[in-house]
GUGUDREN-106331 format. One record per residue (C-alpha): residue in three letters; chain; z, y, x. Coordinates in pm, whole numbers. Layout:
! residues N
+-----+----+--------+--------+--------+
|  aa | ch |      Z |      Y |      X |
+-----+----+--------+--------+--------+
| ALA |  A |      Z |      Y |      X |
...
+-----+----+--------+--------+--------+
//
This chain:
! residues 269
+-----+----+--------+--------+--------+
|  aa | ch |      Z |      Y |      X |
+-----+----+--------+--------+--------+
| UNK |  A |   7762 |  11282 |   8903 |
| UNK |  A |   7790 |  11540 |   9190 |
| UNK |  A |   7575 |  11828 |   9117 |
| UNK |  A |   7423 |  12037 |   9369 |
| UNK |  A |   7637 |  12331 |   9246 |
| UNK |  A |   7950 |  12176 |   9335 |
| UNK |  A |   7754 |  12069 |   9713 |
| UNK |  A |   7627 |  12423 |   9707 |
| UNK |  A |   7976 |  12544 |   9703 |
| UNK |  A |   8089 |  12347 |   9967 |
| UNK |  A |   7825 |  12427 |  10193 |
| UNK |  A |   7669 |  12088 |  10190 |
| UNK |  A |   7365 |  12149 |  10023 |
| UNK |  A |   7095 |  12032 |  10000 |
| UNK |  A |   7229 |  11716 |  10065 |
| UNK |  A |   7199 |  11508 |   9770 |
| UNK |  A |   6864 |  11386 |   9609 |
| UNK |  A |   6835 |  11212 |   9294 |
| UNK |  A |   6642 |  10897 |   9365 |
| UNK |  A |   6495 |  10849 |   8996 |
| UNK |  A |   6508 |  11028 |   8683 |
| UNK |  A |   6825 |  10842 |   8538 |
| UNK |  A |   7101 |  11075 |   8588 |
| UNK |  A |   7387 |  10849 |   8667 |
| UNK |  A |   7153 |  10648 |   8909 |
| UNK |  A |   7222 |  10594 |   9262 |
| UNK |  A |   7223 |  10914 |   9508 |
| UNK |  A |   7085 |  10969 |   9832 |
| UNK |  A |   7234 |  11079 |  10172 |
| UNK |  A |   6953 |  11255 |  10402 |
| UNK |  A |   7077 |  11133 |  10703 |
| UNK |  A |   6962 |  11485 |  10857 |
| UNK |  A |   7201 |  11694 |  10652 |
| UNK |  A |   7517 |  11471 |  10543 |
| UNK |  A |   7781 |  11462 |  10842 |
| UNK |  A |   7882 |  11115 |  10988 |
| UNK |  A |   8061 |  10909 |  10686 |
| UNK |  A |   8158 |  10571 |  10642 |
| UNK |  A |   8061 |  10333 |  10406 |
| UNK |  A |   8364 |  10242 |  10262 |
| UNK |  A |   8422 |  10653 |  10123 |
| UNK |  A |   8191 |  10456 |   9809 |
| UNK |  A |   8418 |  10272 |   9676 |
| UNK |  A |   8551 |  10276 |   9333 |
| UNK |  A |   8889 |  10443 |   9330 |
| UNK |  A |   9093 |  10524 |   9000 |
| UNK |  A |   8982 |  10843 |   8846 |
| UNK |  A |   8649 |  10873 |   9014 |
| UNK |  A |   8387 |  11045 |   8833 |
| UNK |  A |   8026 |  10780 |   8820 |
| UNK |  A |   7927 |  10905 |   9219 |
| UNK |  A |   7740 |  10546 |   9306 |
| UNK |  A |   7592 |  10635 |   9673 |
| UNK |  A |   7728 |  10248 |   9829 |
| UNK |  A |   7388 |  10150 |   9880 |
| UNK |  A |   7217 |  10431 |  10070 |
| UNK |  A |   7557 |  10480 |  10248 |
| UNK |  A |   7417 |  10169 |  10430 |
| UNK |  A |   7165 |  10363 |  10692 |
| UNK |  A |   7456 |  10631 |  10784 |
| UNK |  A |   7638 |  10577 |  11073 |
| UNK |  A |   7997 |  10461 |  11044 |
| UNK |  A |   8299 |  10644 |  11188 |
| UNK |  A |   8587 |  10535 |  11376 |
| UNK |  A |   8870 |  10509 |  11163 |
| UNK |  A |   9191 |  10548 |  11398 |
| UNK |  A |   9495 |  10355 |  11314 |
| UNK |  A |   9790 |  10481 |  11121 |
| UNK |  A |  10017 |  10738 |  11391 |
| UNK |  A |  10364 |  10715 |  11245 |
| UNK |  A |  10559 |  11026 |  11263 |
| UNK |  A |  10899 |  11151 |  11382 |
| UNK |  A |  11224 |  11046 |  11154 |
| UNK |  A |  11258 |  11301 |  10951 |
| UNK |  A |  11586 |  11527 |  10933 |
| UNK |  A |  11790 |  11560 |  10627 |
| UNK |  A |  11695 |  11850 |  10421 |
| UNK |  A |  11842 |  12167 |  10450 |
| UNK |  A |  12090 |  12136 |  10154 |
| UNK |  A |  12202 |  11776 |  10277 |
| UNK |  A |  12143 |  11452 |  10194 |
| UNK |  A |  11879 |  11281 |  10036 |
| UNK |  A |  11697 |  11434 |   9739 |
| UNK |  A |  11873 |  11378 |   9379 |
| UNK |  A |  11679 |  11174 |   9159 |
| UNK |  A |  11522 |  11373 |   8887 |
| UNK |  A |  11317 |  11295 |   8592 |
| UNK |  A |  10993 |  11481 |   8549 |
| UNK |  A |  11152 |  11735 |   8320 |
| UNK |  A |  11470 |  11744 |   8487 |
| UNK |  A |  11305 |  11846 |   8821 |
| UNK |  A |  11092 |  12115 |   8616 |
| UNK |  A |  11405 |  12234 |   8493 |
| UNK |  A |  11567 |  12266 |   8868 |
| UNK |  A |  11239 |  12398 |   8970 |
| UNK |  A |  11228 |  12687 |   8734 |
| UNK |  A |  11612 |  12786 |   8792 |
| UNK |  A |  11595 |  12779 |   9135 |
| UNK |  A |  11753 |  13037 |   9382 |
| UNK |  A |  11792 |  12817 |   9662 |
| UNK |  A |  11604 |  13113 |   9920 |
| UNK |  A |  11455 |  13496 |   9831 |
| UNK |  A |  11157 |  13382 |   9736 |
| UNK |  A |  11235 |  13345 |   9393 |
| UNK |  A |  11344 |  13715 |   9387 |
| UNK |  A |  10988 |  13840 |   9328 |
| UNK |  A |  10842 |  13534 |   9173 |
| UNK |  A |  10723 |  13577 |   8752 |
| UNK |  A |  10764 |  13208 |   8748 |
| UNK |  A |  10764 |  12929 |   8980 |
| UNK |  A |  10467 |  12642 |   9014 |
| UNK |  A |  10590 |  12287 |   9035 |
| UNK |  A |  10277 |  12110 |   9021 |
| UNK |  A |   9981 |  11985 |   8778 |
| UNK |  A |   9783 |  11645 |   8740 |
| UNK |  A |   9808 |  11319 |   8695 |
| UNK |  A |  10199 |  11160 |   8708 |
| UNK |  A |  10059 |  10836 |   8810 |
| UNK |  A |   9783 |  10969 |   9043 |
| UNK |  A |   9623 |  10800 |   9381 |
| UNK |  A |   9571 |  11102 |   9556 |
| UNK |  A |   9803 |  11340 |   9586 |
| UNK |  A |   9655 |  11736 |   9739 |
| UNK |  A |   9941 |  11934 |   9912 |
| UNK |  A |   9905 |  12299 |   9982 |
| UNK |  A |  10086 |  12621 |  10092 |
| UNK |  A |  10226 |  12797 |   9810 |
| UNK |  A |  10138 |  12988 |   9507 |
| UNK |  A |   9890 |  13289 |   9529 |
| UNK |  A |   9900 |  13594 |   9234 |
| UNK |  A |   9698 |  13401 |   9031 |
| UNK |  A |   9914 |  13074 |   9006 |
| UNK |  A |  10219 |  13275 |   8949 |
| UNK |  A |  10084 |  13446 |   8646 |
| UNK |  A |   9972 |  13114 |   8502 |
| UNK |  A |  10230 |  12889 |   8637 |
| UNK |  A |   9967 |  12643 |   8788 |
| UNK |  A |   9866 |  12577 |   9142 |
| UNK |  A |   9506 |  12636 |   9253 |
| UNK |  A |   9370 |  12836 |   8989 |
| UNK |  A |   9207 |  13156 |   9146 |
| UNK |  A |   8915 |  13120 |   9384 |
| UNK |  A |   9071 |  12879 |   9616 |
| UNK |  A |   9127 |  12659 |   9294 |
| UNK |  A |   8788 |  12679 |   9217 |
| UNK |  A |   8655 |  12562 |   9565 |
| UNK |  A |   8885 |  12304 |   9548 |
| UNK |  A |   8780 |  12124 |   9220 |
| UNK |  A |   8426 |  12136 |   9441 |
| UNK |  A |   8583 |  11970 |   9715 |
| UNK |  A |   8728 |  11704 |   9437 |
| UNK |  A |   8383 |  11683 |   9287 |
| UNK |  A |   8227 |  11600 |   9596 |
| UNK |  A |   8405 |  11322 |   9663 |
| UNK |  A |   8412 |  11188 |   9298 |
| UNK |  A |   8722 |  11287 |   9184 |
| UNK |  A |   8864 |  11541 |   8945 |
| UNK |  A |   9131 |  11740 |   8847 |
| UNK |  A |   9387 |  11585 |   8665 |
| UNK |  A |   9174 |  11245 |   8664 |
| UNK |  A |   9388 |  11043 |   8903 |
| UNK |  A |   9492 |  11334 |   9078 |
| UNK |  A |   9802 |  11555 |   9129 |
| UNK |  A |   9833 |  11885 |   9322 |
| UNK |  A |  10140 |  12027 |   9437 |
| UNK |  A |  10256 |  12307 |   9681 |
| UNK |  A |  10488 |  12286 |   9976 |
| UNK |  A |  10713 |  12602 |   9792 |
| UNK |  A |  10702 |  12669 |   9410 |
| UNK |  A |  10740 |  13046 |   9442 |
| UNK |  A |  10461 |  13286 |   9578 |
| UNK |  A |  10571 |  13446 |   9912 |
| UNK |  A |  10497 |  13803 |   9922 |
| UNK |  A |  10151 |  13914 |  10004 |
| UNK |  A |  10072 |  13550 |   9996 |
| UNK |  A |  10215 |  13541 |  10370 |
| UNK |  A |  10318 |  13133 |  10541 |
| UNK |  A |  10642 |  13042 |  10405 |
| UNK |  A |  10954 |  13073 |  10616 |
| UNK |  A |  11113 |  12765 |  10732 |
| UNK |  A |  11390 |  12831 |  10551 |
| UNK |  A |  11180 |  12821 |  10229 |
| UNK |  A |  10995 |  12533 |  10321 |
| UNK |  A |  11358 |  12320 |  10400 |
| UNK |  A |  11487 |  12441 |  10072 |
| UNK |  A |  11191 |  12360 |   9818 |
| UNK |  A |  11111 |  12025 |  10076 |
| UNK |  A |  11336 |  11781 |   9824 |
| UNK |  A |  11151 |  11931 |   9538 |
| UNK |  A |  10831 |  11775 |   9724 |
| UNK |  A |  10997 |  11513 |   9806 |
| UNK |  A |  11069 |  11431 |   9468 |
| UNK |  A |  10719 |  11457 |   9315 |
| UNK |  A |  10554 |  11235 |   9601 |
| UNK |  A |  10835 |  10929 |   9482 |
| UNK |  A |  10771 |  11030 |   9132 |
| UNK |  A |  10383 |  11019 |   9138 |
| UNK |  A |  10356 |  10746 |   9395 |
| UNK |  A |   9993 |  10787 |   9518 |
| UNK |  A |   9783 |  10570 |   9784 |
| UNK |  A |   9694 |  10890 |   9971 |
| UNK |  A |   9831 |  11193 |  10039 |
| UNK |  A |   9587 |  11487 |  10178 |
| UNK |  A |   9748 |  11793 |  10343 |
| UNK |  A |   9531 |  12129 |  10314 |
| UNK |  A |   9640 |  12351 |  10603 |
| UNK |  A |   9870 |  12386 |  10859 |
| UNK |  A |  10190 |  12464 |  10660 |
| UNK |  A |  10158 |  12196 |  10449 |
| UNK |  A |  10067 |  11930 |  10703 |
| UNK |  A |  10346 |  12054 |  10907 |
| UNK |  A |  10561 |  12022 |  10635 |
| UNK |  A |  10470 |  11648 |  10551 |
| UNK |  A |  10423 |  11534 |  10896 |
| UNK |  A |  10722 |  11676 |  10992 |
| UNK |  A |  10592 |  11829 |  11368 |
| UNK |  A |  10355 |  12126 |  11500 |
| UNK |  A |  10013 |  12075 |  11380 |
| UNK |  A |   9671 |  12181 |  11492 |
| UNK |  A |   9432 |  12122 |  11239 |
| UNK |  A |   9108 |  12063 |  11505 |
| UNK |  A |   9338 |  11813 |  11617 |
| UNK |  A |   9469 |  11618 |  11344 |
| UNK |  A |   9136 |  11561 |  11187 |
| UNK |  A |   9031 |  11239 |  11118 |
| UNK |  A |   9344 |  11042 |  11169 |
| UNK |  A |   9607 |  10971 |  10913 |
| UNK |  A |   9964 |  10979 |  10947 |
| UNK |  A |  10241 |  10858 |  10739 |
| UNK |  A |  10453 |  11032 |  10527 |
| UNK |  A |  10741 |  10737 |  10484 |
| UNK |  A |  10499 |  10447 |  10371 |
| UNK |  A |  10196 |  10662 |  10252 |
| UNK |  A |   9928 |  10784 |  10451 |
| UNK |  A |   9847 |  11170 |  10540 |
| UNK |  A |   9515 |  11312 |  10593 |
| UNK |  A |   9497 |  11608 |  10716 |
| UNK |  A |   9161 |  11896 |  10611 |
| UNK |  A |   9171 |  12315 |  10599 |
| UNK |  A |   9301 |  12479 |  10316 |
| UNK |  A |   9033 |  12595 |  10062 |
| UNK |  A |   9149 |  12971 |  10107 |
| UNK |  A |   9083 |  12922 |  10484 |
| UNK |  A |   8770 |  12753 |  10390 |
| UNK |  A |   8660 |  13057 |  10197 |
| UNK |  A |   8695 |  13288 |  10536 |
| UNK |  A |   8513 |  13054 |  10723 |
| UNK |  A |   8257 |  12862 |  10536 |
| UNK |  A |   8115 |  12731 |  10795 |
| UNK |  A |   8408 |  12509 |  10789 |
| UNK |  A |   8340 |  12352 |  10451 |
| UNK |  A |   8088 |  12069 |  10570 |
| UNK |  A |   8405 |  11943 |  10817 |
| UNK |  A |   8628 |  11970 |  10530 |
| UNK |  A |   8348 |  11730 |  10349 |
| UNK |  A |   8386 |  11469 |  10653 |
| UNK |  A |   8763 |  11491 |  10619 |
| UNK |  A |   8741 |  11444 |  10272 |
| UNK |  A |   8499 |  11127 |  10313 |
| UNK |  A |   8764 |  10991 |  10579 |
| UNK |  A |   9004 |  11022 |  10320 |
| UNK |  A |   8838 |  10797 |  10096 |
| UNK |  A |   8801 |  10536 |  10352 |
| UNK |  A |   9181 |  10534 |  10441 |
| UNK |  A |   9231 |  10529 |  10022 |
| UNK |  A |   8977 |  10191 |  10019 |
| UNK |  A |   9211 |  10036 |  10296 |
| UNK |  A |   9496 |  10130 |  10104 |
| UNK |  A |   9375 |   9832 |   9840 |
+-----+----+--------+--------+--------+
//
């Protein structure tokens, strides 16, 4: 059940309105307040937490869902050739002992990733903060938090059907964009956890990230609401939940990307 805490953090509330007193009963979108969504973002996926809103998604308009834009061939990364292929642990092991650029001069530990190993979605952001390389876990300070309300409000959870990864395991200083050098060196480290996990649908919060995956200059105003491909699996792109917390009034197009998302993950099968 979404509760209007998690909406509240978002922005998005109110929104939601219980419809009778059972608490796993059917929700309703106020057409007034909820952004343009499709019906399809309803649908069962693997994971999802008991959000049942199919039915009242009925009366809300439906979106255009643009097809699939396929992206440039992607160079080899910056070490050359294709990306060894690691276990789970061996890749943890790599990831820890790398000193493949300076970022892991200043780093207490790096971040590989955390969720799900067999996950549908798969969340892709920047890099760790201070608070992910004290605990060795990605999206665990404030950003973390608004994220597991994004996750909520959508019907998913952390760790249920869901893996989150960063574009570099170390934290660049002062939390500053990663160099493309950094990016190009940790890249087959992504890589590597996207053929490992396998998900249905990859979503890309922020620029560096998206950039990353899509391989080309992104605008985030602009890449909203399409999805891309990164080989065979789609790429939606939303704003990271740090840039999210600077601009809030953000968070309710973060919602609709969000709700996009799920409609690309219901054509996915």
């Amino acid at each position: 059940m979404v509760s209007g805490k998690t909406l509240s953090r978002m922005g998005l509330g109110p929104v939601w309105r219980l419809r009778s007193a059972e608490p796993d009963d059917v929700f309703e979108v106020r057409q007034q307040d909820a952004p343009v969504i499709a019906e399809e973002v309803a649908q069962p996926v693997r994971g999802a937490a008991p959000v049942q809103i199919a039915e009242v998604l009925k009366r809300v308009e439906r979106p255009r869902v643009e097809t699939l834009a396929s992206t440039a061939q992607r160079p080899a990364p910056a070490a050359g050739g294709p990306a060894p292929e690691w276990t789970w642990d061996e890749l943890a092991e790599t990831v820890a002992d790398c000193r493949k650029c300076r970022l892991c001069e200043r780093r207490k530990q790096a971040v590989l990733g955390v969720g799900d190993r067999e996950a549908d979605w798969m969340f892709v952001g920047e890099g760790p903060g201070a608070e992910e390389d004290e605990r060795g876990e990605p999206f665990v300070g404030q950003a973390g938090r608004l994220l597991d309300s994004m996750l909520s409000s959508i019907g998913l959870a952390r760790g249920r059907g869901v893996y989150i990864a960063n574009t570099v395991k170390c934290r660049p200083p002062n939390n500053r964009t990663p160099e493309p050098d950094e990016t190009a060196a940790c890249f087959p480290y992504l890589e590597r956890q996207i053929a490992l996990v396998r998900p249905k649908l990859i979503v890309a919060l922020g620029r560096p990230a998206a950039q990353v995956l899509l391989n080309q200059e992104v605008r985030i105003a602009g890449a909203r609401g399409r999805a891309y491909r990164f080989g065979e699996t789609p790429v939606v792109v939303t704003y990271h939940p740090a840039y999210l917390l600077r601009n809030p009034a953000d968070k309710r197009k973060s919602w609709e990307d969000l709700c996009f998302a799920r409609s690309v993950m219901v054509k996915q099968g």
